[in-house]
C-alpha positions in Angstrom: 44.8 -5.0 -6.2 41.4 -5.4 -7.2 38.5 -4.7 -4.5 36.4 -7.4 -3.4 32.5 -6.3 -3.5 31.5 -7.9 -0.2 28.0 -10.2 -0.8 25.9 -8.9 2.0 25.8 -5.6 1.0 22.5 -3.1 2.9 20.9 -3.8 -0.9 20.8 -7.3 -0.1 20.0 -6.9 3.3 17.0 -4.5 2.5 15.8 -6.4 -0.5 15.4 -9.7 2.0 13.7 -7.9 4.5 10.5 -6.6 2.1 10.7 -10.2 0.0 10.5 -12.1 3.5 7.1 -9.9 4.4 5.8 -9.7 1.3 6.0 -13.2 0.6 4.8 -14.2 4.0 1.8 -12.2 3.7 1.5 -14.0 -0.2 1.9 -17.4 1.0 -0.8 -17.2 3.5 -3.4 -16.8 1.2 -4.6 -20.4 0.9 -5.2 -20.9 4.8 -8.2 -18.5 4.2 -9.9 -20.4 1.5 -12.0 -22.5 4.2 -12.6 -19.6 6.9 -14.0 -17.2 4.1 -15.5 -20.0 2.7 -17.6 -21.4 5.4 -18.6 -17.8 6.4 -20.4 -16.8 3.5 -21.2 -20.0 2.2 -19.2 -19.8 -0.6 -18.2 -22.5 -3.2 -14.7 -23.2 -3.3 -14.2 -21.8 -6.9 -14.6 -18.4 -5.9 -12.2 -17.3 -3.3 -9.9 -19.6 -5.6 -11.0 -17.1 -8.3 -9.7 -14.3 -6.4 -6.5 -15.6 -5.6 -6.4 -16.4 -8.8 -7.1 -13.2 -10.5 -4.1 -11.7 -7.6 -1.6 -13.6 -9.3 -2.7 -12.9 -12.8 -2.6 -9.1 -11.6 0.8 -9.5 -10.0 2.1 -11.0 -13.2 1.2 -8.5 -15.2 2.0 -5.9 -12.8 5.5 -7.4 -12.9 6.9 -6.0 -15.7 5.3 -2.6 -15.0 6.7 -1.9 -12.1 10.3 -3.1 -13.4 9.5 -0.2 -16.0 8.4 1.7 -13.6 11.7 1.4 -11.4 13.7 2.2 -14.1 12.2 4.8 -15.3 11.4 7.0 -11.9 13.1 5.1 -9.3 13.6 1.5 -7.8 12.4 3.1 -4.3 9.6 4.7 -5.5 8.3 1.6 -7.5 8.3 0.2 -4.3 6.7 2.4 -2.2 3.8 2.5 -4.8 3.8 -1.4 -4.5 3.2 -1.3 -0.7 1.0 1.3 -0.5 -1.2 -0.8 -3.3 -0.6 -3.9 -1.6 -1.5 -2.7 1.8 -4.6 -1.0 0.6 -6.0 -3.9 -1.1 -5.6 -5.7 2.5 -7.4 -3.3 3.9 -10.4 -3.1 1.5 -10.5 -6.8 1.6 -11.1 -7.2 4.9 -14.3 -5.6 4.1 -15.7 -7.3 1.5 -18.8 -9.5 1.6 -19.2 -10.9 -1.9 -17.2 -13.1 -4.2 -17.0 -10.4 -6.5 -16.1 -7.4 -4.0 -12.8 -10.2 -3.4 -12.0 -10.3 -7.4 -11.8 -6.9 -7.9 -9.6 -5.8 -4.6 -6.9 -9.2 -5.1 -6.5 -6.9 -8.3 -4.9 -4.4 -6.4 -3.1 -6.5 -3.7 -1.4 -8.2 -7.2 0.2 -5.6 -8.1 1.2 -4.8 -4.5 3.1 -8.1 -4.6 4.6 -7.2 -7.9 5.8 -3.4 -6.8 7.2 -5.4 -3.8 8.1 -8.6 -5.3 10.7 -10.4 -7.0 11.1 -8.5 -10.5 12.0 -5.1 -8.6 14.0 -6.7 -6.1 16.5 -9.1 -7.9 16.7 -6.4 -10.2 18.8 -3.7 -7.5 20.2 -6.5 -5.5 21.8 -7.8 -9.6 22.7 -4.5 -10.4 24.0 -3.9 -6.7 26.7 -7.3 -7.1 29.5 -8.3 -8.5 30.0 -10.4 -11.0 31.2 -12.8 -9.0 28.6 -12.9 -5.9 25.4 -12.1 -8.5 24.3 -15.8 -8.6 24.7 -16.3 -4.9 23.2 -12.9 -4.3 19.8 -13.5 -6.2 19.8 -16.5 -4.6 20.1 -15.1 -1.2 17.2 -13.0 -2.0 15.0 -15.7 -3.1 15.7 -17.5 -0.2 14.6 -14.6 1.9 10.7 -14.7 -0.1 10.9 -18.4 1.0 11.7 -17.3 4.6 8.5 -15.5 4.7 6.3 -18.8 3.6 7.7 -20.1 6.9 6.3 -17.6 8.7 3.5 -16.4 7.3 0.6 -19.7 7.1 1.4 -20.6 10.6 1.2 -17.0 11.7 -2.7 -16.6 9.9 -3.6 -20.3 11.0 -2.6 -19.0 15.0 -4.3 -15.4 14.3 -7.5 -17.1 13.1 -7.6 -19.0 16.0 -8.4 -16.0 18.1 -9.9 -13.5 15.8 -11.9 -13.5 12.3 -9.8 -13.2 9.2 -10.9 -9.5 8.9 -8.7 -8.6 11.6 -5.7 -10.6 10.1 -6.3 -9.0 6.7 -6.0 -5.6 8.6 -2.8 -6.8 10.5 -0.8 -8.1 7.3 -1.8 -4.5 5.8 0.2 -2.9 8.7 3.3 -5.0 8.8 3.6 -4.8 4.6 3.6 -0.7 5.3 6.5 -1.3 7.6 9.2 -2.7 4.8 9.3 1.2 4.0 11.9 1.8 7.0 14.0 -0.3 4.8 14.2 2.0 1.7 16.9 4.4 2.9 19.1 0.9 2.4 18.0 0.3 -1.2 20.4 2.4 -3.2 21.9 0.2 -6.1 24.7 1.7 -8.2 24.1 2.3 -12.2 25.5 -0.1 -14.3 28.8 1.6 -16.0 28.3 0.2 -19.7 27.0 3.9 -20.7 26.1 2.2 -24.1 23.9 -0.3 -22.5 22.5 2.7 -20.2 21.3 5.1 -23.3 19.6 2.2 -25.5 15.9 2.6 -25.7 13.8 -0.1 -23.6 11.6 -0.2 -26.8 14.7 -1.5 -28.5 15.8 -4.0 -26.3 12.2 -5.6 -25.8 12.3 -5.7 -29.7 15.8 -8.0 -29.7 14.7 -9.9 -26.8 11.6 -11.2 -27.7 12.8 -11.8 -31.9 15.1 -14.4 -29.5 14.0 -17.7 -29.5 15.6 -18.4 -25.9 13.5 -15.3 -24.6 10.6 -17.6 -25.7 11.5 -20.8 -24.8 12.5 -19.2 -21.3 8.8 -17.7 -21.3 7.4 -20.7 -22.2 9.0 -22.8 -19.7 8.5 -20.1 -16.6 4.8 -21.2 -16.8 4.5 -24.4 -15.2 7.0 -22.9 -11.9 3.7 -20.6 -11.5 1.4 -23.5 -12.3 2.6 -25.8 -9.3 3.4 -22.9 -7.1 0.4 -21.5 -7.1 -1.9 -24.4 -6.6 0.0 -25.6 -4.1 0.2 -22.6 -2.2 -4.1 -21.8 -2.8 -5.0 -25.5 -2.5 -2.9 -27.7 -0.6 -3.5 -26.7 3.0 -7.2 -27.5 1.9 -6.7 -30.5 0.4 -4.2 -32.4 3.1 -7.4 -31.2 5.4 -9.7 -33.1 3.5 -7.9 -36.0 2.1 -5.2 -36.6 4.8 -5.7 -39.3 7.1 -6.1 -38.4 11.1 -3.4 -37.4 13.4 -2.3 -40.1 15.8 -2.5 -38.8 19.3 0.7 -38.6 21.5 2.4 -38.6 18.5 5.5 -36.3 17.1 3.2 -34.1 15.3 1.2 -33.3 18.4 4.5 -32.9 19.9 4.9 -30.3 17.9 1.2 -28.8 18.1 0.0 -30.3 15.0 -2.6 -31.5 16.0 -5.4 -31.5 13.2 -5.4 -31.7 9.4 -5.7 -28.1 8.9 -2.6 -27.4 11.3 -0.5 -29.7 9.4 -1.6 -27.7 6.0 -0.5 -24.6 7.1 2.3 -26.4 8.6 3.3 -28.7 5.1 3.6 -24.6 3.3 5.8 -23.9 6.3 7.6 -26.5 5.3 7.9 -25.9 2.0 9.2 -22.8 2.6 11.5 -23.9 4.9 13.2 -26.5 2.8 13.2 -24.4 -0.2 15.7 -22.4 1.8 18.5 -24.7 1.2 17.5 -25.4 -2.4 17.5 -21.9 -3.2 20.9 -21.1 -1.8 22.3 -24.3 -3.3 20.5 -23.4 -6.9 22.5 -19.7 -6.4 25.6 -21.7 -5.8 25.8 -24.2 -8.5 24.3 -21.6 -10.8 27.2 -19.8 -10.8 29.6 -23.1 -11.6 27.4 -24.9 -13.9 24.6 -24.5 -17.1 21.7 -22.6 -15.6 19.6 -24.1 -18.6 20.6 -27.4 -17.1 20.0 -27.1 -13.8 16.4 -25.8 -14.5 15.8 -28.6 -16.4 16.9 -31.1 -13.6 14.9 -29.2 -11.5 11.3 -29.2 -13.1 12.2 -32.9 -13.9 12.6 -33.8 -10.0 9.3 -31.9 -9.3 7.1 -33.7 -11.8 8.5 -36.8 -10.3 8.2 -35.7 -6.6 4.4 -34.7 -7.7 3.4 -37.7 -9.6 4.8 -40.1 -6.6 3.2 -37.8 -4.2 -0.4 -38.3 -5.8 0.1 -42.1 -6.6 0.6 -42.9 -2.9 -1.8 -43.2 0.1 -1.7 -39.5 1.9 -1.2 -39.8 5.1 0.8 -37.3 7.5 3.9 -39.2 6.5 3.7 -38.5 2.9 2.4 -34.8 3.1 5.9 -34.1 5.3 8.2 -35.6 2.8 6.0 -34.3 -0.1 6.6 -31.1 1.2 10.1 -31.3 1.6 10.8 -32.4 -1.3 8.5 -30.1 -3.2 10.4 -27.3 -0.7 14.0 -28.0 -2.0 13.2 -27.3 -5.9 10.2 -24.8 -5.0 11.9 -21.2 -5.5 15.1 -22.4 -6.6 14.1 -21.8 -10.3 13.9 -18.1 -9.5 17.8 -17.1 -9.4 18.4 -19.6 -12.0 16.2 -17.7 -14.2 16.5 -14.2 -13.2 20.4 -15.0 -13.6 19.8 -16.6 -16.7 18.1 -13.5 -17.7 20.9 -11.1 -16.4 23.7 -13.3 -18.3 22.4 -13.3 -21.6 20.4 -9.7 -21.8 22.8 -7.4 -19.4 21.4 -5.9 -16.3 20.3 -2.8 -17.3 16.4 -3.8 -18.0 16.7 -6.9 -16.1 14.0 -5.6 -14.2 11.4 -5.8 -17.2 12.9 -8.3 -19.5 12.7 -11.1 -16.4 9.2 -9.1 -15.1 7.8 -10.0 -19.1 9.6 -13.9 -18.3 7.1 -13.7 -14.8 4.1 -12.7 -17.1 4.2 -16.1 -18.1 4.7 -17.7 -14.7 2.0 -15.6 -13.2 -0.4 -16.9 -16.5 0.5 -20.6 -14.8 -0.4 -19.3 -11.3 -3.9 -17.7 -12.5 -4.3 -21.4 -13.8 -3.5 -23.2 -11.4 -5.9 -21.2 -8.9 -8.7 -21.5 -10.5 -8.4 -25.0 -12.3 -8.2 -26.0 -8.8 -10.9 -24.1 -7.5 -13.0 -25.3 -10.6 -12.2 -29.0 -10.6 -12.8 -29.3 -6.6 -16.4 -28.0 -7.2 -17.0 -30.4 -10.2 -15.5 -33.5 -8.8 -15.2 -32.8 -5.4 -11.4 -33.6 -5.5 -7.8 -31.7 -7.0 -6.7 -35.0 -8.8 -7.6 -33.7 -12.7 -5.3 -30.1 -11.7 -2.6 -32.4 -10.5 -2.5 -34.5 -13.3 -2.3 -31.4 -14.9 0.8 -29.5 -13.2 2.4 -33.0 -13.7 2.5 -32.4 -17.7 3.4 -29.1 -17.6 6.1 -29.8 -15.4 7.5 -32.2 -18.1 7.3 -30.0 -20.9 9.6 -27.4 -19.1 12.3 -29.3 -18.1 12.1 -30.5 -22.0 11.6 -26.5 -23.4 14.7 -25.6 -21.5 17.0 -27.6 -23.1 17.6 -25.4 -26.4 18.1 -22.5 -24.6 21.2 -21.1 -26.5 22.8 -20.1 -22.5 25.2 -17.0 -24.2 25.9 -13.2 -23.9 23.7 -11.2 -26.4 24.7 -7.8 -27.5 21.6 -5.9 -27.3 23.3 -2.5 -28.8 
């Protein structure tokens, strides 16, 4: 009788737990773009820069790190990641100029990628079965979303009782405190011993003379694109654009009570419907074409967008916006780190998919600061829409070739 490899193994368990925190800590970034703003009399461009130049650094920090946990260690790469990520926190908190941000989000970047997705779906792959690998990565995923429930409202509420120095100190804390979960993350070697002695050099070299590799690259970009602007930009822009919040109304039922409380609260949302989208894109993922169901999915967001920005805003539309936006938002992720794992093995999953991030983390840095730009010169986010709304077409189109097969990297 064969043995049944249960799905919530401690990997998982552990893997959700620092995704959820390091993600919640991630999310929150865009509820500080007024606070820090107004304080120093900043234009909007350059905190967007620095949250731009963070995701640019976590991208390219991504594929580092996956080297750098297969090489020395998953645990270790992660250690270094929230050691980094907490310590860029920290030295943020005391920074007075524009440029003092840039060069610190550099080292909260690769803090996120040391405790992000790459090295994470990476042991909780190699840690599954076959059979619970899609649902697995998916789990995980859904865990990063968990924490962009949790972590706008929870800076919008700190803020309201103390400056976002202190916050910045508090998120350093609680990242150090995913450590406790490292004695859980021990994930088995694969057994191919082939697989396990071939050069990384070597496999990067078939990989990217693959046109799928490329076309999977290519088409990871606009995911980072809309992501990240929406994450840096929308809380701002629903408290600028929306219309007011009716009194004695559901919303202040719930204590939404202003525009910037229902930004914060629209990411929460996000987050919270992209649960379900994640866990049913890790189900059907392992029944149907992944290269499909990506497609389908970048093509419901460019629509979702494009109605979104073609309608009046009100609080109305910013709700069903965001959870519609919510059920597609991270459900690319085990999609493509599974696409990734089926076709190349699991061995380097870790780099080959952290290389596939690059390109996703190129869209965030974008999307950042073309929204940060374009506010300052027209005063409004309508040209970087526009914008995410192309790209969004073109990967759902550069999917489609995708040849979705086993390659034998020996």
């Amino acid at each position: 009788m064969t043995k049944t490899t249960p799905l919530f193994t401690p990997v998982l368990i552990a893997g959700c737990i620092i995704l959820l925190i390091s993600f919640a800590i991630r999310a929150s970034f865009g509820v500080f773009q007024i606070p820090i703003a107004e304080e120093f009399g900043w234009l909007r461009s350059e905190f967007s820069l620095a949250i731009a130049i963070q995701n640019l650094a976590w991208g390219i920090g991504q594929p580092i790190f996956g080297a750098i946990a297969e090489k020395i260690g998953d645990r270790k790469a992660i250690v270094i990641g929230a050691i980094m990520y907490s310590v860029g926190l920290v030295l943020s908190s005391f920074a007075v100029t524009p440029m003092a941000h840039h060069v610190y989000e550099i080292i909260v970047g690769f803090g996120i990628a040391g405790t992000g997705f790459g090295v994470i779906l990476a042991v909780v792959g190699r840690a599954s079965s076959d059979d619970n690998r899609s649902m697995s990565l998916a789990i995980a995923a859904a865990a990063g979303s968990s924490g962009q429930v949790f972590g706008p409202p929870l800076a919008e509420y700190l803020l309201s009782f103390m400056g976002w120095q202190s916050v910045f100190l508090i998120f350093a804390g609680i990242i150090l405190a995913v450590l406790a979960t490292l004695p859980l993350m021990r994930a088995p070697e694969p057994a191919n011993r082939q697989v396990l002695e071939e050069s990384l050099g070597k496999v990067l070299g078939k990989a990217f003379r693959d046109p799928s590799y490329t076309l999977i690259f290519l088409g990871f970009f606009s995911c980072g694109y809309q992501l990240a602007f929406v994450t840096a930009h929308f809380p701002a822009f629903v408290t600028e654009v929306c219309g007011p919040i009716a009194p004695g109304g559901i919303l202040h039922g719930l204590g939404i009570t202003t525009t910037s409380a229902l930004g914060a609260a629209s990411i929460a949302l996000i987050g919270l419907a992209n649960i379900a989208g994640t866990l049913l894109a890790g189900w059907l993922g392992k029944r149907y074409s992944k290269k499909y169901l990506l497609a389908g999915l970048y093509t419901l967001r460019t629509i979702f967008a494009a109605a979104f920005i073609l309608v009046p805003m009100t609080p109305a539309t910013v709700l069903l916006f965001s959870l519609c936006m919510g059920a597609t938002w991270l459900a690319t992720v085990p999609l493509t780190s599974g696409l990734i794992a089926h076709i190349y093995g699991l061995r380097f999953m870790g780099t080959l998919y952290g290389i596939i991030f690059f390109s996703h983390q190129l869209g965030s840095f974008l999307g950042v600061w073309l929204g940060g730009q374009m506010y300052d010169l027209y005063g409004n986010y309508y040209v970087v829409w526009w914008i995410g709304v192309g790209v969004g077409a073109f990967s759902a189109i550069v999917h489609l070739p995708v040849r979705e097969r086993a390659l034998n990297l020996a």
